[in-house]
N, C-alpha and C positions, 0 to 999 in steps of 0.2 A: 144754767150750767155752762154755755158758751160765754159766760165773764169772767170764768174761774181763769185762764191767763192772765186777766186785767190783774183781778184782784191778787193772784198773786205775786205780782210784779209788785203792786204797791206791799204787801206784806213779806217779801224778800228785800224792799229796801229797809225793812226794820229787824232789828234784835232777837233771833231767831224763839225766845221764849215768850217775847211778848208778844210776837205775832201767833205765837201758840195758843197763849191765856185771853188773847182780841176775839181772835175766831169762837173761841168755843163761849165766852161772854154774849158774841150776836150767834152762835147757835143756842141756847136758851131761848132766845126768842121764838123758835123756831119748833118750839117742842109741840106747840098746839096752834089753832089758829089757823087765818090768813097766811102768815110767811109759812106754816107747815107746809101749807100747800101748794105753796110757790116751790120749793126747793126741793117737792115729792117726785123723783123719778121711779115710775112703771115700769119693770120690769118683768118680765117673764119666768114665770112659775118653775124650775127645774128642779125637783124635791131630793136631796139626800137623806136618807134615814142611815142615823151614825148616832150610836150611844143611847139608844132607844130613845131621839128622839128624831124628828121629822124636820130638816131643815128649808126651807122654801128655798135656797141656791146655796152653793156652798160658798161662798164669796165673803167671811168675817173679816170687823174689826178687831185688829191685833190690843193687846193692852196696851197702857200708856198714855192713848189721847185722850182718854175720857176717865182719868183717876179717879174723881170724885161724882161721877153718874150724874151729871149736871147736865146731859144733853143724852139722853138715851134715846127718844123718841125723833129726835131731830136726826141724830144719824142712822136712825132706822130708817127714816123716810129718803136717804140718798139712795137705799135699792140692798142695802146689806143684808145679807142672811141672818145674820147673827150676829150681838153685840159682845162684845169683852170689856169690863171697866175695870178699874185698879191700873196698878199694882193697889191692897189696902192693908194697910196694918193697924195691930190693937188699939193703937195710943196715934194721934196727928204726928205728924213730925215737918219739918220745914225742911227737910233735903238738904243738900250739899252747898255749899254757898256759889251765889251769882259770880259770873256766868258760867252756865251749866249745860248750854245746849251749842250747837254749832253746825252750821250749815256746811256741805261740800258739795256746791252748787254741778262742778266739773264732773260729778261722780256719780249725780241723784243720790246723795248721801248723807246723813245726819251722826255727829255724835253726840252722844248727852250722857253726863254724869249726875243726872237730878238725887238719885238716891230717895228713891219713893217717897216724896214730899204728896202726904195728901194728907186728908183732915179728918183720919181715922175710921173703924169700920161702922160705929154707931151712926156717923154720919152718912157716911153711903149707903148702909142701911134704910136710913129714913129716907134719901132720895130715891130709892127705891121703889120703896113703896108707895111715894107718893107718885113716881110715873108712873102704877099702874100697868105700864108695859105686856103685851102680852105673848110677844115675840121670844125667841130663844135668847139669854141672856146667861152670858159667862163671867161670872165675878172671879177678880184672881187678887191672891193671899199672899202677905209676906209677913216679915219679919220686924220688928222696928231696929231700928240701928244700936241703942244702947241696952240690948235686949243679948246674951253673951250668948256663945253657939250651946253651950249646957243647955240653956235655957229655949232654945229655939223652938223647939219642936212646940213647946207651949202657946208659946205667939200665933202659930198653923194652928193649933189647934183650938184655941179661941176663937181665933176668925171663919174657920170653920163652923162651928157654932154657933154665931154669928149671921153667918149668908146663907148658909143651909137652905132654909125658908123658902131665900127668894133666889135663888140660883137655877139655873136651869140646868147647870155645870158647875165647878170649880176648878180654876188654875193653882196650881201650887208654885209657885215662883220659886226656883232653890238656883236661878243661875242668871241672876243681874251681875253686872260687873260692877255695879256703883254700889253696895252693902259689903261693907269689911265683914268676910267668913262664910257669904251667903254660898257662894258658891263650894265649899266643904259638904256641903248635903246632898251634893252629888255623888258620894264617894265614900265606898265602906261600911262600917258602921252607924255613921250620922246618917246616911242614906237608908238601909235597914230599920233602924233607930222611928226613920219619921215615920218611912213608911207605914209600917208594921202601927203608928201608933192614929196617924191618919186613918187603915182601915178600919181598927176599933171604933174610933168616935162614928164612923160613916157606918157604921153595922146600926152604934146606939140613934143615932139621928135616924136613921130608916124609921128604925121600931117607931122613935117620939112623935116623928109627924107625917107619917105612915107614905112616904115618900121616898125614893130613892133619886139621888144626885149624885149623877159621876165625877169620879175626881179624876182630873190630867194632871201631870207633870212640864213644867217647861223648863226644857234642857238647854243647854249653851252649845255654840258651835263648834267651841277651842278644844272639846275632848277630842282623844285619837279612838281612833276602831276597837282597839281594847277594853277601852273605858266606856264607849258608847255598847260595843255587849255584855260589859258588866251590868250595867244600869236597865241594858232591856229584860237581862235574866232577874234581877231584884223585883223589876216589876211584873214580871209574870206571878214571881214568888208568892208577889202581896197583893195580885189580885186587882192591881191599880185599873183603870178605866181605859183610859189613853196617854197620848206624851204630844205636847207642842213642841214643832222642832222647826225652830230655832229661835234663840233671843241674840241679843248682837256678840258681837265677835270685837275679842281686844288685837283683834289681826288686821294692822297697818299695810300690808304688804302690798297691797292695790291701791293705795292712795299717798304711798311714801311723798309724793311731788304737791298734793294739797297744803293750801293756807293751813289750817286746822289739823292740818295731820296727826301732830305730835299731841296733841290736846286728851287729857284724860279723859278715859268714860268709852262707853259702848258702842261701835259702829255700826249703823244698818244701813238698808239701802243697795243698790249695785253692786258694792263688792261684797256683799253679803250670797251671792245669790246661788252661786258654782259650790260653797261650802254647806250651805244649808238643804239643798237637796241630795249633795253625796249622805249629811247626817242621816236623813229620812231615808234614802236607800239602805244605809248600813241595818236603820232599825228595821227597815221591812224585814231584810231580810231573816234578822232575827226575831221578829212576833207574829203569832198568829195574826189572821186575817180579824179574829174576836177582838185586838187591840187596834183602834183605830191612832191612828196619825193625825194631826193639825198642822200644816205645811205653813211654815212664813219664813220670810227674810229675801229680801231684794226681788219681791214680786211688782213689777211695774207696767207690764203685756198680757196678751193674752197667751203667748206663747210662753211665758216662762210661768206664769199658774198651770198650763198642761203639763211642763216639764215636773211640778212639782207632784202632779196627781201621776202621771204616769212613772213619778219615781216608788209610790206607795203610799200618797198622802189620802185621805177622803175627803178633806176640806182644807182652806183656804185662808190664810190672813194678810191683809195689808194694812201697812201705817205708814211708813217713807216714801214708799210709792202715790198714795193718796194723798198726802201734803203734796209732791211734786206736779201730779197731774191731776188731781181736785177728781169728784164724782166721776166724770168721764170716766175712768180706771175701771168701775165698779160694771158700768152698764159694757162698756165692751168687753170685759170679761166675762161674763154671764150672760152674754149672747153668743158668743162666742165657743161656748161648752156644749 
C-alpha cells in the first residue's frame, strides 16, 4: 500500500480513463489468490447497522469505479465496508465518446462525462454471481440513453428485477449529469411517477424471493433547499429506504482557473465537498432518523468523513478521493472513527 504514490505517478502521467480501465484489468487479478492477499488490508471491525443490515465500517465504495462488477472481491479486500457497482442499465451501451474523463490534479478533482458506458445488467448479473461475494453489496440502476424519459421508469424497473437477487441494496441513479433527461426524475411528477412504481415492484420482489432489498436514491448536488425538501417529503410518501447524497455537481465555481475546467460532465472531488454535506444536512433535517443517509463527494480525510457523519449521514462513500490517495484513505479513515 506504501507504493500507491509510485504507481500513481506513473498512472497520472497516462490518459485519465485508461489509467481507470489499467487498474481495475490488474485488480481482477486480485479477486482470489496470492495477489488477494498481498493487497488485503486488516482493518478493524467498527459495525454500523443501517437499513437492516450490519455494515462491518462504514467506509463504501462510491459507484462508478466498478461498473461492470469485475473486481468485487479485490476491492473488498482494501478494507471497504461495502461495495457499490454500476451505474448498470437494461441494454450495454458504450457511453459518450472519448475523451470522457479528466483530471484536476490542483483540486484532487475529476470530471467525467462517460454516460454509463457498461455492458448491461445481464452481465453484471452473472459477475455477480460468479464472485460469490459475501460482503454487503450495492448494485446501482440507470437508464439506457436512447430509452426516452416516458419510458424511464421501465428501464428502473427491469433492473430492478434484475439485481434484486443479488443486491444487498439498490441505488436508483436519477441525477448523473452525463444522460440527457436523467436528471428530470428528480422532480414532480417523474419523481412520484418512479417512485411510487419502484415501491410496487420491491413489495412483488419481497413476496417472490422471500427477501427484502432496500432501495436508495442518489441525488445531485445542484438542487436548491426547496427542491432538495420536495424530494425528501416524496420519499417519505413512497416509503423509499434511504438517499445518497451526492453525485457530482455541474458547479465550476471552485475550479474556474483549472486546465479542464470548461470540459463537460460531472465534477467530484474537493470542490465537491462544502456542497455535499450542506445537501445531507438540508435532508437530515427533513427525514426521520428511520431514513438513513449515504454521505459522498470530496471525501479525502479523516476529518471531512466526520464532517459528513456529523452533518447526518450514517455512512460513507469514496471514489475521487481513493484514486487520489489509493487504500491509504480507507484504513485512516476507519481508524480514525
Amino acid at each position: 500500500m506504501q507504493l500507491y504514490p509510485l504507481f500513481r505517478k506513473a498512472l497520472f502521467s497516462r490518459d485519465a480513463e485508461w489509467s481507470h480501465d489499467f487498474t481495475l484489468r490488474q485488480l481482477q487479478h486480485c479477486n482470489s489468490g496470492p495477489l488477494h492477499k498481498l493487497i488485503y488490508q486488516r482493518l478493524p471491525v467498527k459495525p454500523v447497522n443501517v437499513l437492516g443490515l450490519t455494515f462491518p465500517n462504514p467506509v463504501g465504495l462510491a459507484a462508478g469505479l466498478d461498473k461492470n462488477g469485475t473486481c468485487i472481491k479485490a476491492l473488498a479486500a482494501l478494507g471497504f465496508g461495502f461495495i457499490e457497482v454500476g451505474t448498470v442499465t437494461p441494454k450495454p451501451q458504450q457511453g459518450n465518446d472519448k475523451p470522457r474523463m479528466f483530471r484536476l490534479p490542483e483540486h484532487e478533482a475529476l470530471i467525467n462525462r462517460m454516460g454509463f458506458n457498461n455492458d448491461g445488467v445481464d452481465a453484471l448479473v452473472a459477475r455477480v454471481q460468479e464472485a460469490g461475494f459475501k460482503g454487503i453489496l450495492g448494485i446501482n440502476i440507470g437508464k439506457n440513453k436512447d430509452t426516452s424519459e416516458a419510458d424511464g421508469n421501465l428501464d428502473y424497473l427491469y433492473c430492478l428485477e434484475k439485481v434484486y437477487p443479488h443486491a444487498s441494496y439498490v441505488t436508483v441513479n436519477i441525477s448523473s449529469p452525463n444522460t440527457p433527461g436523467l436528471r428530470a426524475f428528480q422532480h414532480g411528477t417523474h419523481l412520484t411517477s418512479l417512485l411510487a412504481a419502484l415501491k410496487q415492484k420491491q413489495q412483488t420482489l419481497t413476496q417472490e424471493h422471500m427477501k427484502y432489498v432496500p432501495i436508495l436514491v442518489k441525488i445531485s448536488p445542484d438542487m436548491d433547499k426547496e427542491q432538495i425538501l420536495g424530494f425528501a417529503q416524496a420519499i417519505q410518501e413512497h416509503d423509499i429506504d434511504g438517499v445518497i447524497a451526492t453525485n457530482t455537481t455541474l458547479d465550476r465555481s471552485k475550479v474556474e482557473s483549472a486546465e479542464h475546467a470548461n470540459e463537460a460532465g460531472g465534477l467530484s472531488g474537493q470542490p465537491l465537498t462544502d456542497r455535499s454535506t450542506q445537501v445531507i444536512k438540508w435532508l437530515r433535517e427533513a427525514l426521520p432518523d428511520s431514513i438513513p443517509i449515504i454521505g459522498a463527494g470530496g471525501i479525502s480525510s479523516p476529518d471531512q468523513a466526520k464532517e459528513k457523519l456529523a452533518a447526518g449521514a450514517q455512512l460513507i462513500q469514496i471514489y475521487t478521493g481513493f484514486i487520489y490517495q489509493g487504500p491509504a484513505l480507507i484504513k485512516s479513515i476507519v481508524n480514525s472513527l
